[in-house]
VEXLO-658544 format. One line per field, with one value per residue: residue number from 1; residue in three letters; chain; x, y, z of N, C-alpha, C in turn. Coordinates in Angstrom, 2 decimals. Each point is the difference from the previous one (the first is absolute). Layout:
n = [NUM,...]
res = [ALA,...]
chain = [A,...]
nc1 = [X,...]
nc2 = [Y,...]
nc3 = [Z,...]
cac1 = [X,...]
cac2 = [Y,...]
cac3 = [Z,...]
cc1 = [X,...]
cc2 = [Y,...]
cc3 = [Z,...]
This chain:
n = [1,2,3,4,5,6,7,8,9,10,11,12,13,14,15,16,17,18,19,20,21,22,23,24,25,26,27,28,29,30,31,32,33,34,35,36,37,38,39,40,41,42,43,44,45,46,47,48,49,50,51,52,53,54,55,56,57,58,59,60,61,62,63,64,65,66,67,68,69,70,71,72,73,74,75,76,77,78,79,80,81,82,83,84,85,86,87,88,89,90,91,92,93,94,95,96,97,98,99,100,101,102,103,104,105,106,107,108,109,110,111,112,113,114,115,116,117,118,119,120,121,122,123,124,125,126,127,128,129,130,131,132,133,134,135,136,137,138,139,140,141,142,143,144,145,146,147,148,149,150,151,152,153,154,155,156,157,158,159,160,161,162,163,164,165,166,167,168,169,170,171,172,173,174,175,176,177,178,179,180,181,182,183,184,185,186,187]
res = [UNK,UNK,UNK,UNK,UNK,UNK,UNK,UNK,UNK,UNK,UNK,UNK,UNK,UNK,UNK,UNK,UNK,UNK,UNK,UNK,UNK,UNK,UNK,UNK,UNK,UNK,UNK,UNK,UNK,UNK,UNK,UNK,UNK,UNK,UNK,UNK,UNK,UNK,UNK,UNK,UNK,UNK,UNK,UNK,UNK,UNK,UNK,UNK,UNK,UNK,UNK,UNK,UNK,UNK,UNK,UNK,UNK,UNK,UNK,UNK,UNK,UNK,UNK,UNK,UNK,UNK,UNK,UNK,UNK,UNK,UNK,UNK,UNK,UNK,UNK,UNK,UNK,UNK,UNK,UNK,UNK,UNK,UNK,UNK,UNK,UNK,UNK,UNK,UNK,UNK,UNK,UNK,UNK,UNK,UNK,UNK,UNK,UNK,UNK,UNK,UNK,UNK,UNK,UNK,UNK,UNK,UNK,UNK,UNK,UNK,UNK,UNK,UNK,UNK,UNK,UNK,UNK,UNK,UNK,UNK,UNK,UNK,UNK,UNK,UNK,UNK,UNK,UNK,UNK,UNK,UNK,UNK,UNK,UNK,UNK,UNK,UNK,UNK,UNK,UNK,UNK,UNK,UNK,UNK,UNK,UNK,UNK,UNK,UNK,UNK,UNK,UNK,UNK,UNK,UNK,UNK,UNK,UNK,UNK,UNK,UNK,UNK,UNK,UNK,UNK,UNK,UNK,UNK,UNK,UNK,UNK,UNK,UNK,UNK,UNK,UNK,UNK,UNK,UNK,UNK,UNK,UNK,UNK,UNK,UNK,UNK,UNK]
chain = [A,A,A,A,A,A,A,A,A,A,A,A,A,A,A,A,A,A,A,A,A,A,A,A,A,A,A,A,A,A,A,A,A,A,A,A,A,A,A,A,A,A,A,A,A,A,A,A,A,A,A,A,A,A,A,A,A,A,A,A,A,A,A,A,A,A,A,A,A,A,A,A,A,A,A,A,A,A,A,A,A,A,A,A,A,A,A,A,A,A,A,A,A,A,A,A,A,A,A,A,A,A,A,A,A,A,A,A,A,A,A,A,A,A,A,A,A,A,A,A,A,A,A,A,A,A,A,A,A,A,A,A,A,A,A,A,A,A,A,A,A,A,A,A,A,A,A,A,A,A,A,A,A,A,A,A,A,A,A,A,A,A,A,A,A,A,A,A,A,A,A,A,A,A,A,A,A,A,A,A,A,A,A,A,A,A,A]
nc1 = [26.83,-0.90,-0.46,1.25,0.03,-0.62,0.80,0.76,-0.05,-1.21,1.13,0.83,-1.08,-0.03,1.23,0.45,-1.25,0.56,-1.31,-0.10,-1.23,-0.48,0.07,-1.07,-1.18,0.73,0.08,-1.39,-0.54,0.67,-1.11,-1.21,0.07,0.42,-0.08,-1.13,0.37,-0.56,-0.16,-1.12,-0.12,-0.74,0.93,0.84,-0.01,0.23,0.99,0.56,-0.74,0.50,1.34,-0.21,-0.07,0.84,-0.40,-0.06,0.85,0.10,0.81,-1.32,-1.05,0.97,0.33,-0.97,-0.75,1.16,-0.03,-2.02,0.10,0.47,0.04,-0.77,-0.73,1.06,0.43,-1.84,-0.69,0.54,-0.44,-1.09,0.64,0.38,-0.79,-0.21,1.01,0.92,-0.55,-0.12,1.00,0.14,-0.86,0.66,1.14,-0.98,-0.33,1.02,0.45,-1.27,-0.02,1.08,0.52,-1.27,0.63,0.94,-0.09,1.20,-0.39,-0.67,0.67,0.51,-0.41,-0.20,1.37,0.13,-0.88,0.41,1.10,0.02,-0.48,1.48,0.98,-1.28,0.32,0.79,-0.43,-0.48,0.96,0.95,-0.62,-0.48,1.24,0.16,-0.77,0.99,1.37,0.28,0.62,1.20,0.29,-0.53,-1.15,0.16,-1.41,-0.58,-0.68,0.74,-0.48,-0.30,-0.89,-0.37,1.66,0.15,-0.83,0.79,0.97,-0.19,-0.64,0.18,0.70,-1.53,-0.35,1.31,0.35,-1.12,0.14,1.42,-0.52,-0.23,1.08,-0.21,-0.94,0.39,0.66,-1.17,-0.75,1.60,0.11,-1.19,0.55,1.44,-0.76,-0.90,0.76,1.44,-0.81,-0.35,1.51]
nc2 = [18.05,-0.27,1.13,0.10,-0.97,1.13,0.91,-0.26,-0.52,1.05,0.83,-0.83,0.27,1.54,-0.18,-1.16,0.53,-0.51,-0.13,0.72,0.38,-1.10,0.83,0.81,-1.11,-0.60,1.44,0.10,-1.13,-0.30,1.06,-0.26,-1.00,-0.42,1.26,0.64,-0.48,0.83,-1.27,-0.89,-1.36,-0.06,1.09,-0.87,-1.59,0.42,0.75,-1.12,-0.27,0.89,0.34,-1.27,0.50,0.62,0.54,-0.71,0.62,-1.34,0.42,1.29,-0.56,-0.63,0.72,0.19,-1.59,-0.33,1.41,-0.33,-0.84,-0.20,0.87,-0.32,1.48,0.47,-0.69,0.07,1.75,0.15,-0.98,0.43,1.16,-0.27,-0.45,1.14,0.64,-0.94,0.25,0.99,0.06,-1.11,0.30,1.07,-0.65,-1.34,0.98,0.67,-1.08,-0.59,0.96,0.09,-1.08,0.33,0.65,-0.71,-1.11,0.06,0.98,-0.01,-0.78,0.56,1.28,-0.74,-0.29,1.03,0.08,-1.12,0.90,1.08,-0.53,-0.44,0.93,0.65,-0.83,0.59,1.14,0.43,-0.77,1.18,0.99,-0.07,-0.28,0.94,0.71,-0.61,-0.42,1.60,0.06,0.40,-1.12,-0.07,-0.59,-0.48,-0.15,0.45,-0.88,0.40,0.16,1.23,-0.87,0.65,-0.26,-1.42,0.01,0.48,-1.21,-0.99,0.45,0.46,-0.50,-0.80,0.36,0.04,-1.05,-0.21,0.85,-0.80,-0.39,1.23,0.01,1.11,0.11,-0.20,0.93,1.15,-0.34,-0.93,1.47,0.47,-0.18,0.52,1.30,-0.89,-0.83,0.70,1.10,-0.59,0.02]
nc3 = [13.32,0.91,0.00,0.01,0.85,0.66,-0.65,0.16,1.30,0.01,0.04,1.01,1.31,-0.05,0.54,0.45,-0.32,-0.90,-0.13,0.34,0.99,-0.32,-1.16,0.64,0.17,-0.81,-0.98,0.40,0.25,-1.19,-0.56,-0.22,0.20,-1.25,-1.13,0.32,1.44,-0.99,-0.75,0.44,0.22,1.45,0.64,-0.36,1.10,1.00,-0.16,-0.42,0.82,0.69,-0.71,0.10,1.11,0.25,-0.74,-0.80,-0.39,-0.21,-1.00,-0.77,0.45,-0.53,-0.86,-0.44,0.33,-0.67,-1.16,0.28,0.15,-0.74,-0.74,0.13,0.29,0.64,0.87,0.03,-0.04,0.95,0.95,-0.16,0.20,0.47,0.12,0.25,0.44,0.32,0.57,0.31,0.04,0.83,0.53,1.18,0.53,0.21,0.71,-0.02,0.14,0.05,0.72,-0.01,0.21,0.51,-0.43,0.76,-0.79,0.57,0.21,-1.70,-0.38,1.08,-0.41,-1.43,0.30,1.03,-0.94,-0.40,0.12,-0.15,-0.89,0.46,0.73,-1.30,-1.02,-0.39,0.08,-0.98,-0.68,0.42,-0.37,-1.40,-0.24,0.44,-1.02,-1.36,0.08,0.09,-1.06,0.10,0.29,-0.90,0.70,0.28,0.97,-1.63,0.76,0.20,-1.41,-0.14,-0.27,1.48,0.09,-0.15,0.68,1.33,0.10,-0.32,1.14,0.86,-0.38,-0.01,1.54,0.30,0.21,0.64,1.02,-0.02,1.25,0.74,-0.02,0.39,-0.52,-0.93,0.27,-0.26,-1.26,-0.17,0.46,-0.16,-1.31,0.34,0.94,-0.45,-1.07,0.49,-0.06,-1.30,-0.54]
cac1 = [0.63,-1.28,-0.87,1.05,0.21,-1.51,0.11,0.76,-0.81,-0.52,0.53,0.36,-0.92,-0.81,0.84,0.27,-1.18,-0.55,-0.65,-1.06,-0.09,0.55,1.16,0.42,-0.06,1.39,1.25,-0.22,0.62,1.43,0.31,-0.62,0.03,1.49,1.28,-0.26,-0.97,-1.17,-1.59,0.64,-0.31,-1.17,-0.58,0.10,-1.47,-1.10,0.08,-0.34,-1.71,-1.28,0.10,-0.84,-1.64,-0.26,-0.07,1.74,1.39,0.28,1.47,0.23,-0.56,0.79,1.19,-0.92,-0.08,1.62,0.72,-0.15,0.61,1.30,-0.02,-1.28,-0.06,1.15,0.59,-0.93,0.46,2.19,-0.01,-0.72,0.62,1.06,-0.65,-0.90,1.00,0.46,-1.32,0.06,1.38,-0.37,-1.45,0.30,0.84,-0.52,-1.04,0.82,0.53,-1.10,-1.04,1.23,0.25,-0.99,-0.64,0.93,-0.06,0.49,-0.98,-1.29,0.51,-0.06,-1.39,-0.51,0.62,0.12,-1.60,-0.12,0.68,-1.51,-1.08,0.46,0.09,-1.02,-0.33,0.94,-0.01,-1.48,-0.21,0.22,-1.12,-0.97,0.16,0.26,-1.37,-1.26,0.21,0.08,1.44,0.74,0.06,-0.66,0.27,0.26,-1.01,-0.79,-1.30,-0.08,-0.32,-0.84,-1.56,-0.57,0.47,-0.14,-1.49,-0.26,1.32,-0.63,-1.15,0.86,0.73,-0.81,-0.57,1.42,0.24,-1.68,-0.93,0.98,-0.10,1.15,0.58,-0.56,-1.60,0.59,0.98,-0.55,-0.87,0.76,0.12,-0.70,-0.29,0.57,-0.52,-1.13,0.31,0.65,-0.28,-0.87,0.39]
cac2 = [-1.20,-0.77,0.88,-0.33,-1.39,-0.47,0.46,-0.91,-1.20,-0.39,0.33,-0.97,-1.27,0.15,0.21,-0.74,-0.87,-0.67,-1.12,0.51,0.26,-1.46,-0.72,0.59,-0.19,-0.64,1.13,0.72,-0.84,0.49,1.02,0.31,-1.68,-0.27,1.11,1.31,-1.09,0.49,-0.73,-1.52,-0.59,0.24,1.59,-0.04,-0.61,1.18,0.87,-0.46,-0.75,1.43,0.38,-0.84,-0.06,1.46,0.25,0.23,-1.20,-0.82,1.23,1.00,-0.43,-0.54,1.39,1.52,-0.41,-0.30,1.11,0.29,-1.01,0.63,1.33,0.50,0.40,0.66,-1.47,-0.51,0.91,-0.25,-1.82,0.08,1.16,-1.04,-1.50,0.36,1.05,-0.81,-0.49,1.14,0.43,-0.87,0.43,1.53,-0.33,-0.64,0.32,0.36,-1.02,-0.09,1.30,0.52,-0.94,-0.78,-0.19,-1.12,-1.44,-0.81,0.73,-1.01,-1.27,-0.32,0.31,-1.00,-1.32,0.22,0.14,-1.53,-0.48,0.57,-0.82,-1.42,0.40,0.26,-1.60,-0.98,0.43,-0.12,-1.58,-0.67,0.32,-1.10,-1.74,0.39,-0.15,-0.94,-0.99,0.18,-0.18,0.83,-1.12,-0.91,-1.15,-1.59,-0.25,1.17,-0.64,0.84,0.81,0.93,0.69,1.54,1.28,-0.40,0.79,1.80,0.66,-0.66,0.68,1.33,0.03,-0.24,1.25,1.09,-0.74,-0.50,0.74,1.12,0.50,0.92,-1.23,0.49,-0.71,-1.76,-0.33,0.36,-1.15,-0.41,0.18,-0.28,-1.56,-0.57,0.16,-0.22,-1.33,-0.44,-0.10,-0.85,-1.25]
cac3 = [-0.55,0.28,-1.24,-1.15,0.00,-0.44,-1.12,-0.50,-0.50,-0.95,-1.62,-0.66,-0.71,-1.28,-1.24,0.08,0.69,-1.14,-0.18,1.17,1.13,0.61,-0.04,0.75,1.62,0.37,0.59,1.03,1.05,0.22,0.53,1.58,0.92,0.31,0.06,1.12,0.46,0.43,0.57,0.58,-1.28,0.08,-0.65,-1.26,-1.00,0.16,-0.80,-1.15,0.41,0.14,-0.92,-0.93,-0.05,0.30,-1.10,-0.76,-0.11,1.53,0.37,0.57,1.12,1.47,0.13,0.83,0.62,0.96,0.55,1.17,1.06,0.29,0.09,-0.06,-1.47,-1.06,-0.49,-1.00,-1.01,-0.58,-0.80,-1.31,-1.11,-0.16,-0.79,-1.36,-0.93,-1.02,-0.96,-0.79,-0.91,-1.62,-0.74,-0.76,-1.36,-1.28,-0.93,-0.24,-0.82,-0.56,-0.99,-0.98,-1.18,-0.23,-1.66,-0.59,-0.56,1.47,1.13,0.27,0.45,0.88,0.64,-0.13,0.66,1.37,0.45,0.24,1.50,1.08,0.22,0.16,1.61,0.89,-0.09,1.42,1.58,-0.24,-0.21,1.21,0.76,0.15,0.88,1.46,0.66,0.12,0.60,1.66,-0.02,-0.96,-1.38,-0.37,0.93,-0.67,0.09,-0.19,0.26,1.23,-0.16,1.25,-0.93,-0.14,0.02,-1.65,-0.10,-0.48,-1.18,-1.22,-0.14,0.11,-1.00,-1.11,0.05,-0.67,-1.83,-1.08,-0.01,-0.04,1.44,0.72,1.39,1.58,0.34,-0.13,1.32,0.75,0.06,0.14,1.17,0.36,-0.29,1.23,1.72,-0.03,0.26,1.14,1.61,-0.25,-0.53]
cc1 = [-1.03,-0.44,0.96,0.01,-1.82,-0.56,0.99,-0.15,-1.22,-0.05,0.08,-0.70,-1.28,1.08,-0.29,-1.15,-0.70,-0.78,-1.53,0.34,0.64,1.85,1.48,0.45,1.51,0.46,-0.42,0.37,1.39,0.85,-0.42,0.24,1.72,1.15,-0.50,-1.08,-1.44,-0.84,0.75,-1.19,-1.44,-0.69,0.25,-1.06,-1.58,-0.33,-0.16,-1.29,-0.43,0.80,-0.85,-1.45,-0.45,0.08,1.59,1.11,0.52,1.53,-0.03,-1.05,1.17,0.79,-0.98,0.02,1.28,-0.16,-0.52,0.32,1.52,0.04,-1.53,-0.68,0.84,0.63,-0.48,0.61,1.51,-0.37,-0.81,0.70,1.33,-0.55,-0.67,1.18,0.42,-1.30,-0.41,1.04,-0.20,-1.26,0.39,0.81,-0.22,-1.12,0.69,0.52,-1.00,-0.40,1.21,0.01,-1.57,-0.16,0.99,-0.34,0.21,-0.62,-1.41,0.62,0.29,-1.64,-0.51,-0.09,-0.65,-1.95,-0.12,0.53,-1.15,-1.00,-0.32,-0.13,-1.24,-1.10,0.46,-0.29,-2.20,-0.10,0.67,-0.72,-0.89,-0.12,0.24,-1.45,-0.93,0.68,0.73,1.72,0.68,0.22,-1.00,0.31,0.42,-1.14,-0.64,-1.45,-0.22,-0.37,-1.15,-1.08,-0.18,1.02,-0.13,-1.54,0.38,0.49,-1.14,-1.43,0.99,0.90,-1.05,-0.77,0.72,-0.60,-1.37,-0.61,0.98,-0.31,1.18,0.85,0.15,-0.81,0.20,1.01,-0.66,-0.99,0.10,0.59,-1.30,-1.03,0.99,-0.17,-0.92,0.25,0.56,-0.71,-1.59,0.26,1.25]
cc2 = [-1.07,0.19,-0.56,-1.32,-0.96,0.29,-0.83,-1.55,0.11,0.31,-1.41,-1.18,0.54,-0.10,-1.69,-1.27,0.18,-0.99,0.54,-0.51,-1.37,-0.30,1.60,-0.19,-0.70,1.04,0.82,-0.77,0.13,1.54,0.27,-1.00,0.07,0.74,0.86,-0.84,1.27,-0.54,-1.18,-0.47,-0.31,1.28,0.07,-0.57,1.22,0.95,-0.41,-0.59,1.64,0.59,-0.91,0.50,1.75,0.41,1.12,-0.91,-0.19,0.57,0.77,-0.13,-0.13,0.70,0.80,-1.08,0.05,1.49,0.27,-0.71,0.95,1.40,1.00,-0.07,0.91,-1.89,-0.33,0.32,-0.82,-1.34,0.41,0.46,-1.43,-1.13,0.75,0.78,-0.97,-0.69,1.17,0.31,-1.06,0.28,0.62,-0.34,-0.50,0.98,1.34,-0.26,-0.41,1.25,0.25,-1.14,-1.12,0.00,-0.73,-0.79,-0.78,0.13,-0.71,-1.12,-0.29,-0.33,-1.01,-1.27,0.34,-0.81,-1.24,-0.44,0.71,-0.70,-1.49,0.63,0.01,-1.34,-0.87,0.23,-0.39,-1.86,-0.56,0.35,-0.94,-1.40,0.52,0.27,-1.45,-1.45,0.32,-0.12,0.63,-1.05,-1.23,-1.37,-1.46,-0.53,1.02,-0.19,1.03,1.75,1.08,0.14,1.02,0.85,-0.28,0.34,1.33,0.65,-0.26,1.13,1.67,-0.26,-0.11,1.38,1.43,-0.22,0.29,1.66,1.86,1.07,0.45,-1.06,0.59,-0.73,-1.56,-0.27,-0.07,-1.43,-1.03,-0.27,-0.33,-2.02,-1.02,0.15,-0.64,-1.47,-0.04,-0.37,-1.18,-1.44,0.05]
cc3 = [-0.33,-2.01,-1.20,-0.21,-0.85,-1.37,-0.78,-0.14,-0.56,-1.67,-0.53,-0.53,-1.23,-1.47,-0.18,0.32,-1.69,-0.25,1.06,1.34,0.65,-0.46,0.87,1.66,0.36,0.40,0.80,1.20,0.36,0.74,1.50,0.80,0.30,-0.05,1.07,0.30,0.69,0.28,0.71,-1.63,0.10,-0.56,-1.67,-1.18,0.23,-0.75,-1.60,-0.18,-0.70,-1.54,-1.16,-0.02,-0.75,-1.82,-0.69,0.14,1.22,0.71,0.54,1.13,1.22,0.16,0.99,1.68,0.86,0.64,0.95,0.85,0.68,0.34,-0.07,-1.58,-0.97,-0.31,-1.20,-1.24,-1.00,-0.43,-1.03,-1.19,-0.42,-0.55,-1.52,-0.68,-1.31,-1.25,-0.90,-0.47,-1.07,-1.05,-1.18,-1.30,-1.03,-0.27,-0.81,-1.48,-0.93,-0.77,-0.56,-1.31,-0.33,-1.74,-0.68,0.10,0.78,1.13,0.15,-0.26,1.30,0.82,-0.49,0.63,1.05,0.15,0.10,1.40,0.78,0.01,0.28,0.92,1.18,0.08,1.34,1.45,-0.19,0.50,1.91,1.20,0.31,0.44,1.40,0.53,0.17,0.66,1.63,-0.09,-1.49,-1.14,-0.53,1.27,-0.82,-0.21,-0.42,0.47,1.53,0.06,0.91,-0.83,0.25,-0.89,-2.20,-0.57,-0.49,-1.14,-1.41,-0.25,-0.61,-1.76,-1.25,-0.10,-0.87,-1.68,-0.61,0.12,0.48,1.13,0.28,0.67,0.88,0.35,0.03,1.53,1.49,0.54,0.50,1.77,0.78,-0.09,0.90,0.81,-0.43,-0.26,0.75,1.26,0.30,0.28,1.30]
């Protein structure tokens, strides 16, 4: 029953967790904290600390993270297969849908429209990043004078570096990482 319930709530939050990993953490909370009180809300902010850090989507991180919690590693397995199933049926379909009618008119009209919203999307999360790195908070402050030089250094170096001499951004991230253990721990 354990295995069914864990699968299910997390069907629901890969069906239903539109927008990525953050605008997921409401329904996982919901599932795990308050409908099947598996975690308390400490194990919860925890688990969301270590799915952030751990490489991939912050969903299916906490699906694998809850199932072991709960049910071991078959739990894992089932929360995972459940946060990722609905994501693939949809794949499948539009892509489905795509290779069948792609040589209609309407088809690249959509595709057309759709590349401005993608690239507003990835503006947006690129631009909120960045005031989060550089003023230490999710919204522009009232006082912009409070700005973080080191972290407005790296960005300004790292972004001229991308732009003038077209460096891997591995290496640029990498650099980066290393240009912050080194002011940070200076300054």
């Amino acid at each position: 029953m354990t295995y069914l319930q864990l699968f299910w709530s997390f069907f629901q939050i890969g069906l239903f967790s539109i927008g990525g990993g953050y605008a997921a953490m409401p329904l996982i909370q919901n599932q795990v904290v308050d409908i099947h009180p598996w975690l308390t809300m400490t194990q919860f902010a925890d688990i969301m600390t270590i799915a952030e850090m751990t490489p991939g989507p912050i969903a299916i991180n906490s699906a694998t993270f809850v199932g072991i919690q709960v049910a071991g590693l078959p739990g894992a397995i089932v929360s995972t297969i459940g946060c990722v199933f609905p994501s693939c049926v949809i794949v499948l379909s539009l892509a489905y849908v795509y290779y069948r009618f792609r040589g209609l008119s309407i088809v690249q009209g959509i595709l057309a429209g759709l590349r401005p919203a993608v690239i507003s999307m990835i503006a947006s999360a690129g631009i909120s990043l960045l005031i989060l790195a550089v003023y230490g908070q999710r919204s522009l402050p009232e006082d912009l004078s409070t700005i973080n030089l080191i972290a407005a250094g790296i960005f300004l170096v790292g972004f001229l570096v991308l732009r003038k001499w077209k460096l891997n951004p591995l290496w640029v991230m990498a650099g980066s990482g290393i240009a912050g253990i080194l002011l940070y721990g200076i300054f």
